[in-house]
C-alpha positions in Angstrom: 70.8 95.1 171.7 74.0 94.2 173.8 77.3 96.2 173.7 79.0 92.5 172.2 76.3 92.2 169.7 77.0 95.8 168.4 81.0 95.3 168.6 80.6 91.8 166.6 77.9 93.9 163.9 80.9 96.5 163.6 83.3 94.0 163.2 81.4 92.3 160.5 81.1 95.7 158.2 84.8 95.9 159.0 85.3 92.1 157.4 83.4 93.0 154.4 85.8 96.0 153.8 89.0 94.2 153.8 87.7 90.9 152.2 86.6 93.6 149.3 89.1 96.3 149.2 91.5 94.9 146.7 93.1 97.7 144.4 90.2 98.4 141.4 91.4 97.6 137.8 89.5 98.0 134.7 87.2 100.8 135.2 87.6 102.5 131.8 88.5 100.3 128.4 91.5 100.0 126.5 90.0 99.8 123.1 93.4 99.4 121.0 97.0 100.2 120.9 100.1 100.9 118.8 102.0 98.8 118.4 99.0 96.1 118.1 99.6 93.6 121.2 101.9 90.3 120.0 102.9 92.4 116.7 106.1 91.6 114.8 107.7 94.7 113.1 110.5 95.2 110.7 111.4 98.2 112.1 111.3 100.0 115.6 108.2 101.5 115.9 107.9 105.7 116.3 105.6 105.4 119.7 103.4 103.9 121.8 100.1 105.1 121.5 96.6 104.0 123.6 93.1 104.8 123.2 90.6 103.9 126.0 86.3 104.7 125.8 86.5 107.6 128.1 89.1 110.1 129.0 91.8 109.2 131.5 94.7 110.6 133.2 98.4 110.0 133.3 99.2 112.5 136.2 99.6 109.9 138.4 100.4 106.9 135.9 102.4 105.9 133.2 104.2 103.8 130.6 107.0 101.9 130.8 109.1 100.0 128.2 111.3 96.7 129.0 112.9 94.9 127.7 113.6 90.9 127.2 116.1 90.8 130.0 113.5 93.3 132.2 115.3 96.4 131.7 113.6 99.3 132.0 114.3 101.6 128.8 114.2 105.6 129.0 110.7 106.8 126.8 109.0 109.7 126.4 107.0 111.5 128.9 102.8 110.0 128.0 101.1 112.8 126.8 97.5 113.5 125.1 98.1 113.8 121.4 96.1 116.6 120.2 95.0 117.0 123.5 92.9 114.0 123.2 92.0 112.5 127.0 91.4 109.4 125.3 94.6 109.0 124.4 97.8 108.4 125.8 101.3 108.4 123.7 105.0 107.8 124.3 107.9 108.4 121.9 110.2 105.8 121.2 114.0 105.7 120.8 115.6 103.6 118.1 115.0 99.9 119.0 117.3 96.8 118.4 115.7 93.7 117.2 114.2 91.5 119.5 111.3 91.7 122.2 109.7 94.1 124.2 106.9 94.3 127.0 104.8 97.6 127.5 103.3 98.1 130.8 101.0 101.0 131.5 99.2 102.7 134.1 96.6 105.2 133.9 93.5 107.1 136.2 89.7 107.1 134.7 87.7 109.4 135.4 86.1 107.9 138.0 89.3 108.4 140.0 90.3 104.6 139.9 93.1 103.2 138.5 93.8 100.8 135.3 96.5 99.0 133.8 97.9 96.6 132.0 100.8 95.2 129.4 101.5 93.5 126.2 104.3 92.6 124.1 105.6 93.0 120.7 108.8 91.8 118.4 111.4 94.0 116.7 112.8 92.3 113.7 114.1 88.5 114.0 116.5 88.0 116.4 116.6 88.0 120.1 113.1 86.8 120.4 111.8 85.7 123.9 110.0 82.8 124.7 107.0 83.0 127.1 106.8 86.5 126.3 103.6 86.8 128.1 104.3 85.5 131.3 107.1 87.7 131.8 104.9 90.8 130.7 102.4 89.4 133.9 105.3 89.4 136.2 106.3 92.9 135.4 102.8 94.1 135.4 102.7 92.1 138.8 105.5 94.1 140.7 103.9 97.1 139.6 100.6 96.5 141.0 98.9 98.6 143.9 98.9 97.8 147.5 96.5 95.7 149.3 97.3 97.6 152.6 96.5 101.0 150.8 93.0 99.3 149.3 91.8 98.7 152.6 92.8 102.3 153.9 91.3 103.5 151.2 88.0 102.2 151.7 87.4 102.7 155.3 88.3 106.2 154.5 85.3 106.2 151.8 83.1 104.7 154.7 84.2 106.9 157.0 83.6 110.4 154.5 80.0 108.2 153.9 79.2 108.0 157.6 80.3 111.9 158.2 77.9 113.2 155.0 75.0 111.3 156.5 76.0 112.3 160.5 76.4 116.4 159.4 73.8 116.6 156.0 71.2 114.5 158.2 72.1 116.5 161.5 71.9 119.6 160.3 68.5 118.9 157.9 67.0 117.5 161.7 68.5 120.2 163.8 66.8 122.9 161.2 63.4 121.3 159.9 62.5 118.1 161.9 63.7 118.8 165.6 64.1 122.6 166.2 64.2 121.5 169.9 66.9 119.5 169.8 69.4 122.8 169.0 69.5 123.2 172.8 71.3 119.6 173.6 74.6 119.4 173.4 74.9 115.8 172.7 73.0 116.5 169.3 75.2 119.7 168.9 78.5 117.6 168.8 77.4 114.5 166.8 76.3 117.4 164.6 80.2 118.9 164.7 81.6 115.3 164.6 80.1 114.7 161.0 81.0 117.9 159.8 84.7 117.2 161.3 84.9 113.6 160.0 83.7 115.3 156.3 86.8 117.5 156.5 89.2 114.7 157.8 88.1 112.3 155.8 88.1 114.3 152.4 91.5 115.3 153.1 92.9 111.8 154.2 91.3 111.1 150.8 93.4 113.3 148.6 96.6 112.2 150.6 95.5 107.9 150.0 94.5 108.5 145.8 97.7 109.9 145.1 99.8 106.6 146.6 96.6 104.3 145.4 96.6 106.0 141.8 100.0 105.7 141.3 100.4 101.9 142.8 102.5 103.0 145.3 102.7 101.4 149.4 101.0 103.5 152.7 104.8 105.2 153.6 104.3 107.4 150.7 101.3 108.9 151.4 103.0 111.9 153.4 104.8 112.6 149.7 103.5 116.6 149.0 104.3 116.0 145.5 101.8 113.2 145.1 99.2 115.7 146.6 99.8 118.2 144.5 99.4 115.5 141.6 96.3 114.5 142.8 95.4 118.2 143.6 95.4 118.7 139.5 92.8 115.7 138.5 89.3 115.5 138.6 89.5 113.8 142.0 91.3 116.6 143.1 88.9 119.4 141.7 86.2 118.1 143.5 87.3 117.1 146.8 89.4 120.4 147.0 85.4 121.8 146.1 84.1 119.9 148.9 86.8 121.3 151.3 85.4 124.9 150.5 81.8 124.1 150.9 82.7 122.6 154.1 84.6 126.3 154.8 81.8 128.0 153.7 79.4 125.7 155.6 81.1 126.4 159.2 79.2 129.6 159.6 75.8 128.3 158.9 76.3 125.6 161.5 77.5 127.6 164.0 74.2 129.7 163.3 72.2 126.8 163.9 74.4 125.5 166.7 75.5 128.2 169.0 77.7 127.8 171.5 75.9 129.8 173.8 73.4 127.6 177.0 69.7 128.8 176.3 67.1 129.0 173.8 68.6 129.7 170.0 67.7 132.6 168.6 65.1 131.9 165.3 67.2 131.4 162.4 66.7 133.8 159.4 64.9 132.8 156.1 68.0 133.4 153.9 69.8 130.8 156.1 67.3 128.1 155.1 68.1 128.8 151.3 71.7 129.1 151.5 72.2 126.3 153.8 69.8 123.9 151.3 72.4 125.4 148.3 75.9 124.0 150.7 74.5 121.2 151.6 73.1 120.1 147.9 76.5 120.6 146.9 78.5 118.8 148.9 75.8 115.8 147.8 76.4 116.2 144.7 80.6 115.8 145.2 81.1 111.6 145.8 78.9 111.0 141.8 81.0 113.9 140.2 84.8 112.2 141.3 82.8 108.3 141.5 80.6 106.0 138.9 77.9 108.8 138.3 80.3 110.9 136.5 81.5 108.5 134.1 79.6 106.2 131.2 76.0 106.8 130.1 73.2 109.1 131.3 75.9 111.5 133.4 73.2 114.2 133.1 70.7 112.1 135.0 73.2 109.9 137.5 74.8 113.0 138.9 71.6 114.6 140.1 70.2 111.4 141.0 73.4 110.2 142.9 73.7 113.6 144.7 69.6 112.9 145.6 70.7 109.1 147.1 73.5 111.0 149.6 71.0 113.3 151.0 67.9 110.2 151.2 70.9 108.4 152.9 72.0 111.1 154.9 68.4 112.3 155.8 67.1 109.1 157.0 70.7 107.3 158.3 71.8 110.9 160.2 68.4 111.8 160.8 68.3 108.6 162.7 71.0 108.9 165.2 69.8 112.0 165.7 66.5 110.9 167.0 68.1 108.1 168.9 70.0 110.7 170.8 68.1 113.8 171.2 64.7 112.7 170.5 64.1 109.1 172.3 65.9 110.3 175.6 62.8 112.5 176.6 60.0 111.8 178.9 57.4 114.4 177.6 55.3 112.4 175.6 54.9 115.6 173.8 57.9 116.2 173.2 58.5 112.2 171.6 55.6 112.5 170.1 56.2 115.5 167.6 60.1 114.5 166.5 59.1 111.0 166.2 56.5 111.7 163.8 58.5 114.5 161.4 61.6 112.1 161.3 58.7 109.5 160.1 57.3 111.0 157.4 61.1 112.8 156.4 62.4 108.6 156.6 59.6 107.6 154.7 60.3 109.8 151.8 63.8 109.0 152.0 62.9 105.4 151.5 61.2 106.2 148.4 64.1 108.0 147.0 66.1 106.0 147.9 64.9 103.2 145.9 63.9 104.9 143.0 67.6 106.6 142.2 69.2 103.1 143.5 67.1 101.3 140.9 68.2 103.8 138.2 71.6 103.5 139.1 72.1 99.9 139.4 70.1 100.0 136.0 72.8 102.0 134.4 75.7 100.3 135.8 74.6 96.8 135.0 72.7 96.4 132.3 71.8 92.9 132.2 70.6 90.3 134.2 73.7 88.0 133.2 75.8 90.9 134.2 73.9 91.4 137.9 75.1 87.6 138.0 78.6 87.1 136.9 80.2 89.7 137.8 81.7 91.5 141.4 79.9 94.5 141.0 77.3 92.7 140.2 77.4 90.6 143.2 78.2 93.1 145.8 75.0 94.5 144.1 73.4 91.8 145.1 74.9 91.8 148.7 73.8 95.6 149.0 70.1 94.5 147.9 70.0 91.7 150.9 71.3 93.9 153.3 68.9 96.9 152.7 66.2 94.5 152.7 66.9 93.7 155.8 67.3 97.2 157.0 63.5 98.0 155.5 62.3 95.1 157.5 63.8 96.2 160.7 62.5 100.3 159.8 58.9 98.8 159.4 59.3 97.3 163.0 60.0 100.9 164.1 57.6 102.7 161.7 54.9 100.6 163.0 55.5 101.3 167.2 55.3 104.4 165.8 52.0 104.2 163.9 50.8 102.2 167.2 51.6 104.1 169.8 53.0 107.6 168.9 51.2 108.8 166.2 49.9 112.8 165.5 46.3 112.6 166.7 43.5 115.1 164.6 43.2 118.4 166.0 39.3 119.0 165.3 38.2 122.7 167.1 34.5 120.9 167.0 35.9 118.0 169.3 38.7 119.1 171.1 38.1 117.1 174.5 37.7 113.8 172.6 40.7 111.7 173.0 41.2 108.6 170.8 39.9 105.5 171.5 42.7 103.1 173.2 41.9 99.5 172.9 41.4 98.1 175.3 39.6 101.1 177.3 38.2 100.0 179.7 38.3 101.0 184.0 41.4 99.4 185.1 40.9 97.1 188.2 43.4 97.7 190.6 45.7 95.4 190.4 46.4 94.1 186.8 45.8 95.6 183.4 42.2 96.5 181.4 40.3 93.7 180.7 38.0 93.3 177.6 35.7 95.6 176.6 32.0 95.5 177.1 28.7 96.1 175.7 27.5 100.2 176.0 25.2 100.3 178.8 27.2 98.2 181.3 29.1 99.3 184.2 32.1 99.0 182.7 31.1 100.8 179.3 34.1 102.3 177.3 35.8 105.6 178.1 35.2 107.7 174.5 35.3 111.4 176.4 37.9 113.1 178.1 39.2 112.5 181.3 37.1 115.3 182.6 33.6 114.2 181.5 34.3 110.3 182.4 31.8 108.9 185.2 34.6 107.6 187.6 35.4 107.8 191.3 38.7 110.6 190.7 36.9 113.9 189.5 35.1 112.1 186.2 38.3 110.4 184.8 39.4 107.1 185.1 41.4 105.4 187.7 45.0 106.7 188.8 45.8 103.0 187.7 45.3 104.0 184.4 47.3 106.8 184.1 49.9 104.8 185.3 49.8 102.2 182.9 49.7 104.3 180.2 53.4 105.9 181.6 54.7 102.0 181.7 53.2 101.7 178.4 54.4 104.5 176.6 58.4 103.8 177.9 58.5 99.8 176.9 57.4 101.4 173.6 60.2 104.3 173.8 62.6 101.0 174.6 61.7 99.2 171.7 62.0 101.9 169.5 65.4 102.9 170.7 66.6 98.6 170.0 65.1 99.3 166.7 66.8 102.2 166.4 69.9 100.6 167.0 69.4 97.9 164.5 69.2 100.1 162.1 71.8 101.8 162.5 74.2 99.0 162.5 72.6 97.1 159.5 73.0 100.7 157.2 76.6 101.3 158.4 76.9 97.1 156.9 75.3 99.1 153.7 77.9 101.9 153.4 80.4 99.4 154.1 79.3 97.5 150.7 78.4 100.8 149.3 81.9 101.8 149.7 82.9 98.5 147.9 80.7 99.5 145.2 82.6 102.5 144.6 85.8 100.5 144.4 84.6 97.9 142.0 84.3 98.3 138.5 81.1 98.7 137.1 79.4 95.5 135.3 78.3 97.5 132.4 82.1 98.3 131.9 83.3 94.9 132.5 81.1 93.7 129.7 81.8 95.7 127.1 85.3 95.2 125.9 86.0 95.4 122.3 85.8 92.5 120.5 89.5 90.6 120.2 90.1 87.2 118.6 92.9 85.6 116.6 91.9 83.6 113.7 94.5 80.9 112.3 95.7 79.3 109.0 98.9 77.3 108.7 100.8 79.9 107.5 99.8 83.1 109.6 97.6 84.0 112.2 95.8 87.2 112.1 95.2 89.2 115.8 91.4 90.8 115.1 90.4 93.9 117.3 86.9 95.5 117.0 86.6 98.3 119.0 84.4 99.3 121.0 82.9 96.4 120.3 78.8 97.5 119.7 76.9 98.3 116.6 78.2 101.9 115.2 81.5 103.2 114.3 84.3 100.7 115.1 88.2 101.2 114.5 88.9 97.9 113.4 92.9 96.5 113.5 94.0 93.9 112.0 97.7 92.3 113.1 99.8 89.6 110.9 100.9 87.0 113.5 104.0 84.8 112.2 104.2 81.1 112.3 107.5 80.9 113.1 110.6 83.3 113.2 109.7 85.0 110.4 108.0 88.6 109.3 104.8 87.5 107.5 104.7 90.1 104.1 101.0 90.9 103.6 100.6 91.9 99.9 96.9 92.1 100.3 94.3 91.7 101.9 90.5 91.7 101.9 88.0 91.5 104.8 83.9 90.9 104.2 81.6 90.9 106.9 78.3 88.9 106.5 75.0 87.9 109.1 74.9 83.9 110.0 71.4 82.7 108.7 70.4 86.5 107.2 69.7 87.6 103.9 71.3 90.7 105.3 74.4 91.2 101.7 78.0 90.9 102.7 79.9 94.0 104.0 83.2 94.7 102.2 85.4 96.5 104.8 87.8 99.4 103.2 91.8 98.8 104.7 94.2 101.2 105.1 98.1 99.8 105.5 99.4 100.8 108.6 102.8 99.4 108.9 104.0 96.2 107.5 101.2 93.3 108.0 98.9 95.8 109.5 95.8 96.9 108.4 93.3 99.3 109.7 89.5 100.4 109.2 88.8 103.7 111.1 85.4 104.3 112.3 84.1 101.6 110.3 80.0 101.2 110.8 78.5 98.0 111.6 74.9 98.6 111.6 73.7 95.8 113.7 74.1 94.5 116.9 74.8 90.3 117.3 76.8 87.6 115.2 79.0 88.5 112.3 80.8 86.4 110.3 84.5 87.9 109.0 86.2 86.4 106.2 89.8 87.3 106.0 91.9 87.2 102.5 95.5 87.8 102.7 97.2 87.4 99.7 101.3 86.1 100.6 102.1 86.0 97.2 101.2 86.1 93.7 100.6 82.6 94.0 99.6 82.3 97.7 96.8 83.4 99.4 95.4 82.0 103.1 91.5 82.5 103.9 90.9 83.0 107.9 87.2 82.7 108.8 85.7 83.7 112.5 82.5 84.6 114.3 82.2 87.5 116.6 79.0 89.7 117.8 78.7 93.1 118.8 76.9 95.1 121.7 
């Protein structure tokens, strides 16, 4: 492969990082609020109070309050009420009528970023029209920085790149290659990854606290921010891979002296502890990323932390080879790394797929998700690509399986030497030519060189010899092209990989609560079932005015039935919350699919307005 081909591959991973490296939203789900989004209330409401599906973080977020004419209004600090990390709350001061836009920002707990805003009305008066749009253009100026997404992610590719270049190094250095301790061009690749680790985890603690908290790249030298991001999960792990990078200096330099000469044998306790470091610091990117959030956490974590090493083993282990192993000319020497890094790649392969199938399993879903969705797609993208990466690894599995493979090691026939087709006497002067009947002249060679019938002590030609040396390096070239491509095409996965990380997961994306406004000409009812799947839901239910005016809810009734089942109607208990709002905590549904809801709300003692609507559930 040329020098321009491998520039234009690099500058093609570097594409797909920018074109994907938008700020994430939308990673954990607002299930409902108070006060309910597009609510009208007599009276200023106490606080403002969210609940999302998983715990979040507000170190490094916030909520803000504005109001018609955009001005910001002083609320209380968010806090966890009753030290719930699913919820967030703000006090509220006295409010004067009118309207008001809530915009919030918040971490999940897989270190990315949410947010959003809605609106509500105080009383009568001073009522705002297109309240919406202006709660999208203050969300809008609060948004992250595009500049800081793309930092941001060639950071993560970079921290991906290092784990495979030091985990991979070291596992080669130790178990696959013991010879390669003495070159010191596999020595500094080895110090490289371990240095890009470092770098890169730190750089990363520095780029969440300006990406968390929406803010541009000039902040990121702000200590403060560190120190905020030094106190979320994010923080506690990445501060945890920083010490098992400390702790891992030692071992390395065990393996890796600096010393010219042979390295002295390494000690069986530095096999064990080194396998304990290095297991950890796999295990780091699942417990801050996806694998620590949503379903299954006891099995994605381990199988996540399984996927670095595969990728590290086999990625790492590869340049590894490429520059330690495939720039030697004892065909013993080539012929033992080649075939341990095989059979190590090969198994990495396997693991690879299988925790890659579980993963995308948990964080899709659904076929329909796979499709319409980003993370889905980029799925997609990563499947294509490591397609192609399997195709261009057989290509160099099978020059090994043709040419460099271990040979049997049989005491009984220790002179025979494997049968090389063709194997014939070469002529002078051109290659072996076809092989012939036993009994000719030219019968085939199946003994060793020693006990072969031939004119240079009972071996075969010196022609042969020497096109088995010509041989043997066009196959060490091809394998070091293939090589190459391989590299290249998995540093296009980790560039994907990387957008993976940033994108929120299709599971996720699909399951938001259920919300809906059902209508009658005199009021309109905002519906929110959440989280939206068969269980316990907290269902709200919001009296929408048609008009200027504060609808009074008397009453009201809500019965659930099945479309086209026999399945009896569900009356739904309702608790008054505030003035035409009504609430069912925990509610069961026991089903998943299509529900009916029939909606009485008595106005009057004379007036009552039916609202009717289908919704299904998860």
């Amino acid at each position: 492969m040329t020098v321009k081909r491998f520039v234009a591959l690099l500058a093609l991973v570097g594409a797909l990082i920018v074109a994907g490296a938008s700020p994430a939203f939308a990673h954990a789900t607002l299930l409902t609020t108070e006060p309910q989004p597009g609510g009208r209330f007599e009276s200023s409401p106490p606080a403002v109070s969210l609940r999302f599906d998983e715990p979040v973080e507000v170190t490094l977020g916030g909520i803000r309050l504005f109001d018609g004419n955009s001005n910001r209004i002083d609320i209380g600090a968010p806090h966890h009420p009753q030290g719930s990390g699913n919820q967030v709350q703000s006090s509220l001061p006295k409010l004067d009528d009118g309207t008001y836009v809530v915009t919030w920002r918040v971490t999940s707990a897989d270190s990315h970023p949410i947010q959003g805003a809605f609106t509500f009305q105080v009383g009568t008066g001073g009522a705002v029209k297109n309240a919406n749009a202006l709660a999208q253009r203050l969300l809008a100026s609060q948004g992250g920085s595009t500049t800081v997404g793309v930092v941001y992610a060639v950071d993560r590719v970079a921290l991906f790149a290092a784990l495979a270049l030091f985990i991979g190094g070291v596992v080669f250095m130790a178990l696959v290659f013991p010879a390669g301790r003495e070159s010191r061009r596999g020595r500094r690749l080895v110090w490289w990854g371990w240095a890009g680790c470092l770098v890169a985890t730190l750089v990363g603690i520095a780029l969440e606290g300006v990406y968390a908290a929406a803010l541009p790249l000039s902040k990121v030298f702000e200590t403060s921010l560190w120190s905020d991001v030094a106190g979320t999960r994010f923080g506690h792990v990445t501060l945890i891979r920083v010490a098992l990078l400390l702790v891992a200096y030692p071992l390395v330099r065990m393996l890796l002296p600096r010393a010219q000469g042979v390295p002295r044998r390494l000690p069986v306790w530095w096999f064990a502890v080194t396998g304990v470091v290095l297991t950890a610091i796999a295990f780091t990117p699942g417990l801050a990323g996806h694998a620590g959030t949503g379903e299954y956490t006891g099995f994605a974590i381990p199988a996540d932390a399984l996927h670095v090493l595969a990728m590290a083993c086999w990625l790492g282990g590869l340049v590894l080879l490429l520059a330690v192993v495939l720039v030697r000319t004892d065909p013993e020497e080539l012929r033992d790394g080649i075939n341990r890094f095989s059979a190590i790649g090969l198994g990495s392969v396997v693991v690879l797929v299988l925790t890659g199938a579980f993963q995308a399993w948990r964080q899709v879903g659904s076929w329909d998700a796979l499709r319409n969705t980003d993370y889905g797609k980029l799925l997609i993208v990563k499947l294509v690509i490591f397609s192609a990466l399997i195709v261009a690894a057989s290509f160099s599995r099978e020059i090994v399986n043709r040419r460099f493979r271990w040979y049997p090691d049989d005491d009984d026939e220790a002179d025979l030497e494997p049968v090389r087709e063709p194997a014939v006497p070469v002529p002078v002067g051109g290659p072996p030519g076809p092989a012939v009947p036993s009994g000719s002249s030219d019968a085939l060679y199946h003994a060793a060189p020693g006990d072969r019938s031939s004119g240079n002590g009972g071996g075969p030609p010196d022609e042969w010899d020497d096109w088995e040396e010509d041989d043997d390096e066009t196959e060490v070239r091809r394998l070091r092209k293939s090589a190459v491509v391989e590299i290249v095409i998995a540093l296009a996965v980790l560039a994907v990989t990387a957008l993976l990380v940033n994108a929120a997961p299709a599971r996720s994306v699909q399951t938001q609560p259920v919300s809906m406004t059902l209508k009658s000409p005199k009021v309109w009812m905002d519906v929110v079932v959440a989280p939206g799947v068969a269980g316990g839901n907290d269902m709200h239910f919001t009296a929408l005015p048609v008009g200027d005016t504060v609808v009074n809810i008397e009453d009201m009734t809500v019965q659930l039935t099945r479309p086209g089942s026999d399945f009896p109607p569900l009356d739904v208990p309702l608790r008054k919350f505030g003035p035409g709002h009504y609430i069912a905590p925990l509610y069961n549904i026991p089903y998943p699919g299509k529900w009916r809801m029939t909606i009485r709300a008595t106005l009057s003692a004379t007036d009552q307005e039916v609202l009717t609507g289908t919704f299904s559930l998860r």
